[in-house]
ZAMITOR-484545 format. One record per residue: residue in one letter; x, y, z of N, C-alpha, C in turn. Coordinates in steps of 0.001 Angstrom, whole numbers, plus 500000, padded with zeros to 6 digits. Atoms other than C-alpha are relative to their C-alpha. Last residue first. Example, Ala and Ser with C-alpha at 12.3 -4.5 7.8 and 13.67 -1.06 7.14 Angstrom:
# residues 2
S499180498810499940513670498940507140499230501090500730
A500890498810500000512300495500507800500900501200500000
//
This chain:
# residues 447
X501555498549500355079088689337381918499648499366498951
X500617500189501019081158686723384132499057500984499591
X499524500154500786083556687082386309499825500110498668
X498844498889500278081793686872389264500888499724499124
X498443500540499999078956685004389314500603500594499655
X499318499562501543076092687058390665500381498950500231
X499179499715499679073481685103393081500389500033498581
X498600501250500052070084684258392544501014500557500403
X498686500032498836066109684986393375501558499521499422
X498282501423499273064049684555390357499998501170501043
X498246499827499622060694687309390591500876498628499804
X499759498932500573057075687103389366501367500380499704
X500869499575500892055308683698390551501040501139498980
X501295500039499374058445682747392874499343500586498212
X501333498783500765061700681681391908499209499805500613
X501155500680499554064875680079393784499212501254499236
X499951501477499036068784679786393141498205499947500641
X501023500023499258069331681311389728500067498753500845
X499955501682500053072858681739388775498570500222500760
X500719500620498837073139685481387796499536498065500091
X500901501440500055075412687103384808499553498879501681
X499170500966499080076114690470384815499129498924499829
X500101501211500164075542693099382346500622499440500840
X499043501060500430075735696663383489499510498435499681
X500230500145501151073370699537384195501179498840499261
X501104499833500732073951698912387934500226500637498166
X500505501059501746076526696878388403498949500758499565
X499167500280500822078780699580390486499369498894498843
X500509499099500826076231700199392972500611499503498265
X499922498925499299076430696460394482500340501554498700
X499164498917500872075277693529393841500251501230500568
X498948498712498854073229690930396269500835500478499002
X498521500967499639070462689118393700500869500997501092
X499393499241498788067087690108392262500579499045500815
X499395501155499546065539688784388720500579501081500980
X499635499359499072062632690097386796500989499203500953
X500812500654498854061935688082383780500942500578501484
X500622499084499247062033689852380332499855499563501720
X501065500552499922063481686804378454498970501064500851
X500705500107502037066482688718377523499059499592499966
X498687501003500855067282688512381607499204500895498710
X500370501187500654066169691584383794500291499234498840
X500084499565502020067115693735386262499435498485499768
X501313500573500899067100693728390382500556500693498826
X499962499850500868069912694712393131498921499248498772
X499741500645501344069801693938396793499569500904498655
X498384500976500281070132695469399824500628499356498836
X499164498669500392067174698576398963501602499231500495
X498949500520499054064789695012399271501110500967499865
X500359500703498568061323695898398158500996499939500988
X501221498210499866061913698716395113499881499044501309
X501038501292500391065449696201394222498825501023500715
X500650500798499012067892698771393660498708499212500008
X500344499241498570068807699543390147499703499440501051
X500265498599500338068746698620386482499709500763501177
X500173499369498599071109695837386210499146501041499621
X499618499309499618071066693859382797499354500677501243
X500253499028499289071245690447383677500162501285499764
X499334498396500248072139687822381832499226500668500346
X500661498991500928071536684000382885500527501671499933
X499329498902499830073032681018384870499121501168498709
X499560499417501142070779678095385360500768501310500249
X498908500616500250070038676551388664500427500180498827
X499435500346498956066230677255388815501623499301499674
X498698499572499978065319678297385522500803499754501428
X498815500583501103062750675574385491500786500590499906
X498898500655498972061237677494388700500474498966499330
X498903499463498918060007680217386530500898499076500591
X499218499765501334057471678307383793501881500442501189
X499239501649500104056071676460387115501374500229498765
X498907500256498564055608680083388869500610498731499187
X499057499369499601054079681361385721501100499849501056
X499096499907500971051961678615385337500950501000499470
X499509501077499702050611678739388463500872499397498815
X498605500064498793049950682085388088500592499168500107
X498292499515500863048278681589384756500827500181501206
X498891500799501160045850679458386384501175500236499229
X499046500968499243044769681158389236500893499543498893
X499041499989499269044345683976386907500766499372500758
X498443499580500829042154682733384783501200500240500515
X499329501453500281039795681571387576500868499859498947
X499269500714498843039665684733389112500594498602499496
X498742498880500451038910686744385584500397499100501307
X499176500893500918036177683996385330501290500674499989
X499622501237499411034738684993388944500664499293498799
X498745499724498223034825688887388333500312498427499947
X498407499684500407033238688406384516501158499736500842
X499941501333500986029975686620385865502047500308499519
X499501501502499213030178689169388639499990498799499816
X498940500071499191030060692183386559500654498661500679
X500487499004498681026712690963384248501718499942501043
X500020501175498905028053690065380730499915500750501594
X499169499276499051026540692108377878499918499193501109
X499682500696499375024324690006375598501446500601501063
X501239500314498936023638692510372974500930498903500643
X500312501233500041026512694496371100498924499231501541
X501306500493500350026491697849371444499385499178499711
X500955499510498890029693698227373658498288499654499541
X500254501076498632031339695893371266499260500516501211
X501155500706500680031211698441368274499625498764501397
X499388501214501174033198701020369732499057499659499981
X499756499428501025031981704942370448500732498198499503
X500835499503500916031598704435374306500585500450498627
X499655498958500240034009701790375838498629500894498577
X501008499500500700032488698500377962500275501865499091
X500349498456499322034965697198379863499538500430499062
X500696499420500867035800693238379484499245501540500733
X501738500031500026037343692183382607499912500854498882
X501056498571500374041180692371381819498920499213500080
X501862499934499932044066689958382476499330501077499922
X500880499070499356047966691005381795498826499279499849
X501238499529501053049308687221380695499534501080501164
X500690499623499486052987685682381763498852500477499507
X499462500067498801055255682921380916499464501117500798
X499361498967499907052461681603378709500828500646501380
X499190500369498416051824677861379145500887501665499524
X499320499169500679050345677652375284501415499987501205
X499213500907501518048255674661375256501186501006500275
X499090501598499396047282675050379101500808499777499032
X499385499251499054046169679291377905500736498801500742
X498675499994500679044654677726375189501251500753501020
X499622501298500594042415675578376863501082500606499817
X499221500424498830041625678223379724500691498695498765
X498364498917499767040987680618376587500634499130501028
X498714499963500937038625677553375332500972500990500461
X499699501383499755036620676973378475501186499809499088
X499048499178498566035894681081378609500945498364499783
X499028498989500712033805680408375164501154500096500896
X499027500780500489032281677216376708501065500767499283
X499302500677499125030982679442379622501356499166499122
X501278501012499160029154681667377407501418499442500478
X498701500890500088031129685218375722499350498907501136
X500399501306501095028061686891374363500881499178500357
X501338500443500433029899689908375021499481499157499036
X500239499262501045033392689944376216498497499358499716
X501490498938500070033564688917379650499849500385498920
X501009501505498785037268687457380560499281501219499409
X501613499515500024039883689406377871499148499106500478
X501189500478500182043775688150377637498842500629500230
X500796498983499174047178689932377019498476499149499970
X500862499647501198050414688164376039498628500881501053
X501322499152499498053201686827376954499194500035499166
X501017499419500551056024684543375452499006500695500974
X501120499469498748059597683993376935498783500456499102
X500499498916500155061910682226374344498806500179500801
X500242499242498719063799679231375048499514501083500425
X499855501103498883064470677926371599499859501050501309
X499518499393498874063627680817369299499737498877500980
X498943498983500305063016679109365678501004500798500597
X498112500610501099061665675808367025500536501536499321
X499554501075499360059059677959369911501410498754499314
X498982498795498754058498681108368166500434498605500740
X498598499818500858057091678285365290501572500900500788
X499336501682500023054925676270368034501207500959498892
X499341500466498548053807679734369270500914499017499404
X499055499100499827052737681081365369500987500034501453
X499337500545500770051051677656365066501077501139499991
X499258501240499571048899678141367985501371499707499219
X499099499244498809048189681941366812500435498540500730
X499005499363500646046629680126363648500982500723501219
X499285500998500149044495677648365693501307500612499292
X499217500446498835043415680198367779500761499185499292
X500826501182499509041975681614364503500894499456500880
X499705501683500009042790685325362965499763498578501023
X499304500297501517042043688467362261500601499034500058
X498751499726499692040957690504365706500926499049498685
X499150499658501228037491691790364667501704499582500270
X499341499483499677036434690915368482500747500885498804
X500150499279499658033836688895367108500840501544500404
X500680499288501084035525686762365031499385501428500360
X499245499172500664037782686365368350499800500555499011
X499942498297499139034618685723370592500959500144499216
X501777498956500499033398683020367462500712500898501224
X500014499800501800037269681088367038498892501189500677
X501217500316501015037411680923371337500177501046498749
X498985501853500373041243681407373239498354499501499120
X500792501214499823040465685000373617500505498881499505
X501020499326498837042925688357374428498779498819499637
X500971501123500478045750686386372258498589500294500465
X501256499995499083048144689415372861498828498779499296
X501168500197501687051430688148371245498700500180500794
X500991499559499107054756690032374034498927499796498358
X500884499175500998057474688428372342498881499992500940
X501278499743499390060600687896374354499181500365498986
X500787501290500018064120686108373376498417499805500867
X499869500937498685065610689727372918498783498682499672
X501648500338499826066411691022369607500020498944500974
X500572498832498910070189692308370152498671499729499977
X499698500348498764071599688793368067499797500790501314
X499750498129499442069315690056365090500574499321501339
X498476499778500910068940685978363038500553501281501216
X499136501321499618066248684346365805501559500557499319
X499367499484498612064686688236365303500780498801500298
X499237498861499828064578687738361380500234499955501856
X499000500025500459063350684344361551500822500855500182
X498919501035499153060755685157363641501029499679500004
X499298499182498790060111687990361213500496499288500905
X498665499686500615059624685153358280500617501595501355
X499171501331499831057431682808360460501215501104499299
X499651501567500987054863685509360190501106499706500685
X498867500907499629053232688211363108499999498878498886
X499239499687500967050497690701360735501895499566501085
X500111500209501745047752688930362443500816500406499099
X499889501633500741049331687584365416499703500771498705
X501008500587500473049653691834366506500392498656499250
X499901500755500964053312692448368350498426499917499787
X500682501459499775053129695274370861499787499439498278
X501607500709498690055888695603372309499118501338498808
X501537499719500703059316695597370484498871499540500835
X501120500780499080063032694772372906498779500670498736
X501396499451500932066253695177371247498786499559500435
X501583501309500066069439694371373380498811501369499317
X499931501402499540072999695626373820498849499492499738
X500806500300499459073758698679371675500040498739500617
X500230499525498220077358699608371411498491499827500656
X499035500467498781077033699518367979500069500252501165
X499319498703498962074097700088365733500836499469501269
X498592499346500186073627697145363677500736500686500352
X499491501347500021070620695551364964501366500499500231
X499376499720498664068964698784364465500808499238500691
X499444498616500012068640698341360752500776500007501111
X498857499869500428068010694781361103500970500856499943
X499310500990499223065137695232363245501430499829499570
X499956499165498672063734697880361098500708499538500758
X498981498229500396064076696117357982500623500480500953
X498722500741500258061739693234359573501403500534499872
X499394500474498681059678695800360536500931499197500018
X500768499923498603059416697005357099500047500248501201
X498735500176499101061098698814354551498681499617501136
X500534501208499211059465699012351034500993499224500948
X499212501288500099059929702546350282499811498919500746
X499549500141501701057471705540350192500696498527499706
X499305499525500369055919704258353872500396499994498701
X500417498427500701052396703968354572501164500566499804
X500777500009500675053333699833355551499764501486499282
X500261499686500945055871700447357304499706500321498676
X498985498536499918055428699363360657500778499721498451
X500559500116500649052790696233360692500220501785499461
X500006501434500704054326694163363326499660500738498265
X498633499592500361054870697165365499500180498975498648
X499584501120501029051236696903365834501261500324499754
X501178500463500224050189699914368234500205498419499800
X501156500315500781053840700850368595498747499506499930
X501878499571498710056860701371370994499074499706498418
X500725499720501608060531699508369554498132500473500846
X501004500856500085062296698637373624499307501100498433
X500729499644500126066055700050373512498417498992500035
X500929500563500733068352698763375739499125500854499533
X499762501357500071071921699677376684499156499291499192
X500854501499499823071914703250377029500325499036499356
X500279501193498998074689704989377697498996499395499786
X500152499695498712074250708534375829500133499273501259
X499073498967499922075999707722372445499772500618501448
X498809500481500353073735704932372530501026500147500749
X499968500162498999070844707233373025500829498800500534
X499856498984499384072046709314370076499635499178501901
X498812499801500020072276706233367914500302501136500958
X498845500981499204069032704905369053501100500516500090
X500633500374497930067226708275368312500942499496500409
X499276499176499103069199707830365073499761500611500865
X499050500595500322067941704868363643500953501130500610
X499975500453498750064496706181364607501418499920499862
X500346499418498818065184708738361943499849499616501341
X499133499800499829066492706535359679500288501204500818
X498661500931499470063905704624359529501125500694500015
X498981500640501253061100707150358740500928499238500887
X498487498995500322058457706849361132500953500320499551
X498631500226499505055296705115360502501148500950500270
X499001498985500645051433706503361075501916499798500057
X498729500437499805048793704374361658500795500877499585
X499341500874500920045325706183361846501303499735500262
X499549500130501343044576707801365058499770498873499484
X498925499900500185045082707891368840500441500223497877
X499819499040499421041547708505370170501576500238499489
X501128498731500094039477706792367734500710501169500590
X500117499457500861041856703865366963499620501343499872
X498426499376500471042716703419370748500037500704498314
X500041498570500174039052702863371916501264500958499225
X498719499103499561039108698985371532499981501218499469
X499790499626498804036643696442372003500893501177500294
X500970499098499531035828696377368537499414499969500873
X500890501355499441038962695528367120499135500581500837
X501137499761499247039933698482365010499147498549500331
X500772501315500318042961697310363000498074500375500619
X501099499863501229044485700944361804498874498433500031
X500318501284499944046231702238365127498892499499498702
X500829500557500502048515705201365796499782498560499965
X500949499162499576051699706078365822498461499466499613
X501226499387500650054561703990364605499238500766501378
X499268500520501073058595703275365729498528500426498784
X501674499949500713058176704928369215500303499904498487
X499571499285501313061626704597371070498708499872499300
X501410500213501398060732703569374720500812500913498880
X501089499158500904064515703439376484499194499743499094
X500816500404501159066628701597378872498957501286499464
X499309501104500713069796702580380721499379499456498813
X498988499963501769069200705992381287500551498703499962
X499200501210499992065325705622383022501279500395499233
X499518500506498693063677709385384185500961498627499853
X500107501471499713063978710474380170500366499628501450
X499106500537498197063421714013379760499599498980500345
X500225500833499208062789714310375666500675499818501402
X499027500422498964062646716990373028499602498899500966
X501168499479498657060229716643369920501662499844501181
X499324499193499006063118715764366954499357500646501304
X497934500745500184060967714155364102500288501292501644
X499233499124499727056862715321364224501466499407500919
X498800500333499216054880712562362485500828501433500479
X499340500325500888051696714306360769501499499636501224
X498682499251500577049252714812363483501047499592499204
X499145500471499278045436713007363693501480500656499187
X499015500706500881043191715428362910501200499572500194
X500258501638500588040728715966365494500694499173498833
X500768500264501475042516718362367497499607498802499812
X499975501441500110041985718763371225499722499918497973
X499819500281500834042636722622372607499907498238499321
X500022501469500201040889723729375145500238499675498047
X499906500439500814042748726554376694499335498522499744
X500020501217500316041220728661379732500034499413498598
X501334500866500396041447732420379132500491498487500266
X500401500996498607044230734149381263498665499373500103
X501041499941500342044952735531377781499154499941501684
X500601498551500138048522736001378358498728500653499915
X499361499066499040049482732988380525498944501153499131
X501432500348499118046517730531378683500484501365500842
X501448499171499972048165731573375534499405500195501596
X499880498132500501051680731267376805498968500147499931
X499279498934498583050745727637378484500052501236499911
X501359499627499197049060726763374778500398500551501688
X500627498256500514052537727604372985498241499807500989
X499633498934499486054216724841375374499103501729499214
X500605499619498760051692722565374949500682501019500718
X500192498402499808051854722610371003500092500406501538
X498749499216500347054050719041370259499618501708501005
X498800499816498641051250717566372924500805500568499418
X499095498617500039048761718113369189500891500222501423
X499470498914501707047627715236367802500701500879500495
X498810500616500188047220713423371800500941500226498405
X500493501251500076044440715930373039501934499079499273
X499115500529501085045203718882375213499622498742499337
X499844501343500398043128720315377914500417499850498627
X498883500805500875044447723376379885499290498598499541
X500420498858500787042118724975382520500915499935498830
X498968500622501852041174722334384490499953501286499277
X498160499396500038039964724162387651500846499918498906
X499745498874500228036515723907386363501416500503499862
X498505500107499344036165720310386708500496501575499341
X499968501214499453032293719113385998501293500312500658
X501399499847498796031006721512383558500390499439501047
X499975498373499695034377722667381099498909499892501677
X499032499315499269035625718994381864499475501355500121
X500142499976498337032572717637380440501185500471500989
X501417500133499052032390719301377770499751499943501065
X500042499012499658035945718767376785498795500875500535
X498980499548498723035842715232376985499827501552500407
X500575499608498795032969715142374845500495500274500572
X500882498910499949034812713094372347499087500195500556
X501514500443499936037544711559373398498541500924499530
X500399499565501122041092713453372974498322499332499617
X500455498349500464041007714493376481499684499388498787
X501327499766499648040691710401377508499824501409499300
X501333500842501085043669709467375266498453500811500102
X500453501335499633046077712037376629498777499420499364
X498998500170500886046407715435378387499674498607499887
X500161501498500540044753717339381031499836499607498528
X500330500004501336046048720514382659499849498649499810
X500289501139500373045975721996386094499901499651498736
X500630500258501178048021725619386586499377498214499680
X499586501188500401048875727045389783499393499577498654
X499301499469501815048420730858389895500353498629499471
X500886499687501313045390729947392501500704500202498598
X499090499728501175048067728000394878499227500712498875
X499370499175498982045935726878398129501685500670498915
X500236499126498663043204726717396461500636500319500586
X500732498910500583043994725519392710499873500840501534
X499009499277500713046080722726394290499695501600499925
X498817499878498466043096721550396620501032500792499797
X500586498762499719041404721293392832500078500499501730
X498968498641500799044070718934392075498990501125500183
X498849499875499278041791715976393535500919501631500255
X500580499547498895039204716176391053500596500800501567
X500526498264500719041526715410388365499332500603501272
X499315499132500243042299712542390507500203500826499819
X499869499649498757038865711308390875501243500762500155
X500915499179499659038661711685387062499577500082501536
X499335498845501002041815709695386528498714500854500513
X499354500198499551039985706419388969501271501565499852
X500803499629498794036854706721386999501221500448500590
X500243498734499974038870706373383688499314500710500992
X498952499287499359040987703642384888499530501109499759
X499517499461499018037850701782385607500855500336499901
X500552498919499386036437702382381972500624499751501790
X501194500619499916038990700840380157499610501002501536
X500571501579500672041401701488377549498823499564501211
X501273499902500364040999705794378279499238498356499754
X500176501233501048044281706566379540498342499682499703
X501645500775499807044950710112380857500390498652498729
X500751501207501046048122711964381135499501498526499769
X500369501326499263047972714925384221499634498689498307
X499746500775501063050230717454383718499217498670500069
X500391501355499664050215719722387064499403499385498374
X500497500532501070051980723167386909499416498157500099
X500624498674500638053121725519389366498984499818499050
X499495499459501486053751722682391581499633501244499581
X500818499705501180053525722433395101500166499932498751
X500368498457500530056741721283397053498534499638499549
X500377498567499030057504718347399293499249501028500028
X500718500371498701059797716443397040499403501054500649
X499635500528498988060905718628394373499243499450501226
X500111499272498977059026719521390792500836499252501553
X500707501157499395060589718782387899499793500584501484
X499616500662499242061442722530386230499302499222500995
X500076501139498912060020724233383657501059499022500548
X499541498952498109061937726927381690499810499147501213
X500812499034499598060231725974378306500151500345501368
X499347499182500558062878723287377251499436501580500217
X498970499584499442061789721590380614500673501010498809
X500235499227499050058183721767379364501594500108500786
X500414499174500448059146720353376095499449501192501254
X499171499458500604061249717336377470499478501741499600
X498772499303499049059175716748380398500905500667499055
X500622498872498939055859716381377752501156500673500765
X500325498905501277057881714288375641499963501061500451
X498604499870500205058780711744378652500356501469498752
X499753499345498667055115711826379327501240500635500132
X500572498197499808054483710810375806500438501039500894
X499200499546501198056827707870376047499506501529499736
X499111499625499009054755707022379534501022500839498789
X500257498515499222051443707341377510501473500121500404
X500144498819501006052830704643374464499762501962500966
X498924499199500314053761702796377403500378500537498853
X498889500645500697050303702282378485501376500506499754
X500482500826501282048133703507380888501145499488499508
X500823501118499987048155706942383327500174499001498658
X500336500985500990050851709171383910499434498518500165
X500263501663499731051429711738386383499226499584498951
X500886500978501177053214715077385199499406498576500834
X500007501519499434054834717396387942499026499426498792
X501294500853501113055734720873386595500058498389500790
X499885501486499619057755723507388855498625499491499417
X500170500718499203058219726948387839500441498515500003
X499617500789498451060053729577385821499268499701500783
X500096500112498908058822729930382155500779500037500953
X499579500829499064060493731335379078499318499418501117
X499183499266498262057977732792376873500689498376500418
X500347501353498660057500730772373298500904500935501324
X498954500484499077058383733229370153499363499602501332
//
């Protein structure tokens, strides 16, 4: 039996929104364990810190942090630091945490966050430091509790894990094999967060594209979409992250059919050159992810595409960089995260020869960027003078007069509203964009 606690827990979360879904885990299981969020002001009792590992400056950046929290430890010794997350499950991590960050006295890897309340008890009764990090990745665990800071929208995690191993990428090693969830288990997540007010769910996954595959019955993503489709009272269906190689023409279909599948696909293209994507193990040919645009393009008229690009991968020469700026004119994405190639120990791309020197990478990651900005602002100020849907999700973080959400197309929009729209549909007349944001006014009347 699991002691009650009474303190205060603060979590900060590093990386993707596979971590923040975690994080949300974490609050649930430490609030069912007595914890309580900690209040402006205060100390904690407990500090949660989950780590990302995709590239090496966020792991410098986490390990100054960590560092940090030993201030905690001093002027609080019963306080507790713990670290959680891609980087713990790394191997070595724990090594170097035992030599390097003493205070840590809790590390967890991403198999086992169900256990963190029974490791707290140990660490209480033992007042031995826990390092726990399994290496076998964990069999789906249904029903984990959850304290969700957003209630309009919600991550729902549809797989686990990752089975393509492109070989820039640490996520296989630290997160697993793929692992789906039964469908009718997510199917009632949604229905419970539904039943709670929310509005939107977003589908979480590695490859959502390629969700379930290791299941008894043949139910895909496609399936999936449909499934949830159906649940009432939902308003919109969001999935992140789509892989091209297991994206067809016949899911397109399916989300053009699902009237809650929003008119966004987030397709990471991370090079616009055939030989850096062979390289990259990523499974298919610019010219094939061209043809999967041009089809999102006649199946989903007006549909917002993203995606994720890579400046610097090794071996990557001038004319290699020449093609991502090609396809990046062909494509006119409405936005693209950038990344300098980051060198991760234990993939195959770190040992590859021809490693690109920092400031070859720095000045192509500049000149990518101009460019997608500018094509982000040009994609933007075509909605100029259109009316669009809005759900509300709160004050605007710059302007605490105005109100911000975003259309079906994902695109941040802020207008004058007042409390009363927030988690609501309203429809906005855009009257001016910039790079990131519309500007518009409600119309009243209309949702």
């Amino acid at each position: 039996m699991t002691t009650q606690h009474n303190g205060y827990y603060l979590i900060e979360t590093y990386g993707c929104q596979m971590n923040e879904r975690d994080s949300e885990v974490i609050a649930g299981l430490l609030e069912t364990a007595g914890y309580q969020a900690v209040p402006a002001g205060q100390d904690p009792d407990l500090v949660v810190i989950n780590t990302c590992s995709v590239r090496d400056s966020a792991e410098k950046k986490i390990y100054g942090r960590i560092g940090q929290w030993k201030d905690l430890r001093r002027r609080k010794p019963s306080a507790v630091v713990a670290v959680g997350g891609c980087m713990a499950q790394a191997p070595g991590t724990v090594e170097f945490m035992q030599k390097k960050y003493p205070h840590v006295e809790l590390v967890f890897g991403t198999h086992n966050l169900h256990r963190l309340p029974e490791f707290l008890q140990q660490l209480q009764e033992t007042g031995m430091p826990v390092y726990e990090v399994a290496n076998e990745e964990h069999q789906v665990h249904e029903g984990l509790p959850s304290a969700r800071e957003n209630h309009i929208k919600a991550w729902v995690n549809v797989t686990l894990g990752c089975n393509n191993f492109c070989t820039y990428c640490i996520v296989p090693y630290v997160r697993g094999r793929e692992r789906s969830r039964n469908p009718a288990a997510i199917a009632a997540e949604v229905e419970e967060l539904v039943a709670a007010g929310y509005k939107e769910v977003t589908l979480l996954g590695q490859n959502v594209n390629s969700y379930g595959k290791d299941l008894p019955e043949d139910f895909g993503f496609a399936e999936l979409l449909q499934l949830i489709n159906r649940i009432a009272g939902l308003e919109r269906i969001r999935f992140t992250t789509s892989h091209p190689r297991d994206f067809t023409r016949s899911l397109i279909e399916t989300c053009a059919g699902c009237e809650k599948v929003c008119e966004h696909f987030h397709l990471p293209l991370q090079a616009g050159s055939n030989r850096i994507l062979k390289l990259m193990n990523r499974g298919y040919s610019r010219e094939e992810y061209f043809r999967l645009v041009d089809q999102v393009r006649e199946l989903v008229p007006g549909a917002a595409i993203t995606t994720d690009l890579i400046v610097g991968f090794p071996g990557e020469t001038e004319a290699d960089f020449q093609d991502t700026l090609a396809a990046v004119e062909y494509v006119r994405f409405d936005n693209a995260f950038t990344f300098m190639y980051s060198p991760r120990q234990g993939t195959k791309a770190a040992e590859m020869p021809d490693q690109l020197p920092r400031s070859v990478k720095r000045e192509r990651l500049e000149r990518l960027m101009k460019l997608q900005y500018g094509i982000s602002r040009a994609e933007n100020e075509k909605l100029v003078g259109q009316r669009v849907q809005v759900l509300v999700e709160g004050e605007s973080k710059k302007d605490p007069t105005r109100f911000s959400g975003r259309t079906r197309t994902n695109k941040l929009v802020v207008f004058p509203g007042e409390p009363a729209d927030v988690g609501q549909l309203r429809m906005v007349e855009i009257k001016r964009a910039k790079t990131w944001t519309l500007h518009g006014e409600k119309v009243e009347g209309c949702s």
